[in-house]
C-alpha positions in Angstrom: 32.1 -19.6 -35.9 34.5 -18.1 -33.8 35.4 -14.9 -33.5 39.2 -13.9 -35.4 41.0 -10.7 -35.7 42.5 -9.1 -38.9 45.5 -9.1 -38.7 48.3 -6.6 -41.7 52.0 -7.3 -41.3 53.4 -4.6 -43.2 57.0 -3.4 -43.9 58.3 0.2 -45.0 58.8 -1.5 -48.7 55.5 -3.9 -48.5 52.3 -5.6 -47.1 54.0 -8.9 -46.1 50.8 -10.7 -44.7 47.2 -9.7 -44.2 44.0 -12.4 -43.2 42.3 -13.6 -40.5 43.7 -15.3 -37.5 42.5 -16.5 -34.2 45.7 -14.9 -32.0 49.1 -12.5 -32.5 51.6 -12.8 -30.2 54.1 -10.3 -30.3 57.3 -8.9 -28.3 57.2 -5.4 -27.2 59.3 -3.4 -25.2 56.8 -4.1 -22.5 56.7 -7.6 -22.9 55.5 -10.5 -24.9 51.8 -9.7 -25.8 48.8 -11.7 -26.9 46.3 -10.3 -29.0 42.9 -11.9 -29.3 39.5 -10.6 -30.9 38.3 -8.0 -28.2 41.4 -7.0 -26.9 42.1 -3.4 -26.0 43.0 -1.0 -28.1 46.7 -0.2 -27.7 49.6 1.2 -29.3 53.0 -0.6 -28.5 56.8 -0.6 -29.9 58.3 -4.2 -30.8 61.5 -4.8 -29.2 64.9 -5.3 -31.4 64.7 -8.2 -32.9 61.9 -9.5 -32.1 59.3 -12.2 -34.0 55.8 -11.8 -34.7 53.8 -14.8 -34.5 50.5 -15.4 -36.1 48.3 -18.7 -34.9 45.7 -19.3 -38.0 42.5 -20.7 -37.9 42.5 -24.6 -37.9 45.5 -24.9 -35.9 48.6 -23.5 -38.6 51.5 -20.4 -37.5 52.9 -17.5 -39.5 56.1 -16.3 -37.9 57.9 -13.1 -39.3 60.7 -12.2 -38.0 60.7 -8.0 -37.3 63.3 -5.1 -36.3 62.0 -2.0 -35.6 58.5 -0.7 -35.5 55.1 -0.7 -33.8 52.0 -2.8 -33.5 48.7 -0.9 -33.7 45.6 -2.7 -31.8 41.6 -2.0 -32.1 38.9 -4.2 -31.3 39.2 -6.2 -34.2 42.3 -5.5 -36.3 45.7 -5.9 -35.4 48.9 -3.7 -37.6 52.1 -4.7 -37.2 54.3 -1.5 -39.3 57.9 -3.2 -39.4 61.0 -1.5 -40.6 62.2 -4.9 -41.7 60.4 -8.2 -41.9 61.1 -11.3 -43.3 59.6 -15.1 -42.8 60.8 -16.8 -39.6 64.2 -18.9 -40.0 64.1 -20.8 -36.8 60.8 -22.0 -35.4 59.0 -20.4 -32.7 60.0 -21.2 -29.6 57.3 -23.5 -27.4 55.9 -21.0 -24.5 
C-alpha cells in the first residue's frame, strides 16, 4: 500500500475535512505547493483567496475554497487552519 498523508482542513468555526490522501496542493504566498508523504516540515501562509485541493486515494479531489490562514506540514500530517472555508464552486483548474 502506498504511503498517504493526513490531512485536517479546519476553520475558526469547524473541522471541515480530515482523512487520508495521497497529495495537497495548496497556494501560499510563496507559491502553489505540493505536499506528499515525506515532505518537509514547513510552516506557510495561504494566499487571499486561494483553494486547497485534496487528491484522494483511488483517483477522487476535495477542493475547499480558503481566505486567510496557514498550512502546517510534518512528515506525515498536513493542517490547513482557515479563517473561512467552504466547498469549491468552480472546479480546479487543470495544471
Amino acid at each position: 500500500m502506498a504511503r498517504q498523508v493526513h490531512v485536517e482542513v479546519v476553520s475558526v468555526e469547524e473541522k471541515v475535512w480530515s482523512g487520508d490522501a495521497d497529495m495537497l496542493i495548496a497556494r501560499t504566498t510563496e507559491g502553489e505547493l505540493g505536499v506528499m508523504p515525506g515532505h518537509a516540515p514547513l510552516l506557510g501562509q495561504l494566499a487571499e483567496p486561494s483553494k486547497v485541493r485534496i487528491k484522494l486515494p483511488g483517483g477522487g479531489e476535495q477542493a475547499y475554497d480558503v481566505s486567510g490562514g496557514f498550512l502546517s506540514v510534518t512528515e506525515d500530517s498536513v493542517t490547513v487552519l482557515a479563517e473561512d472555508c467552504a466547498p469549491a464552486t468552480t472546479p480546479a483548474a487543470a495544471h
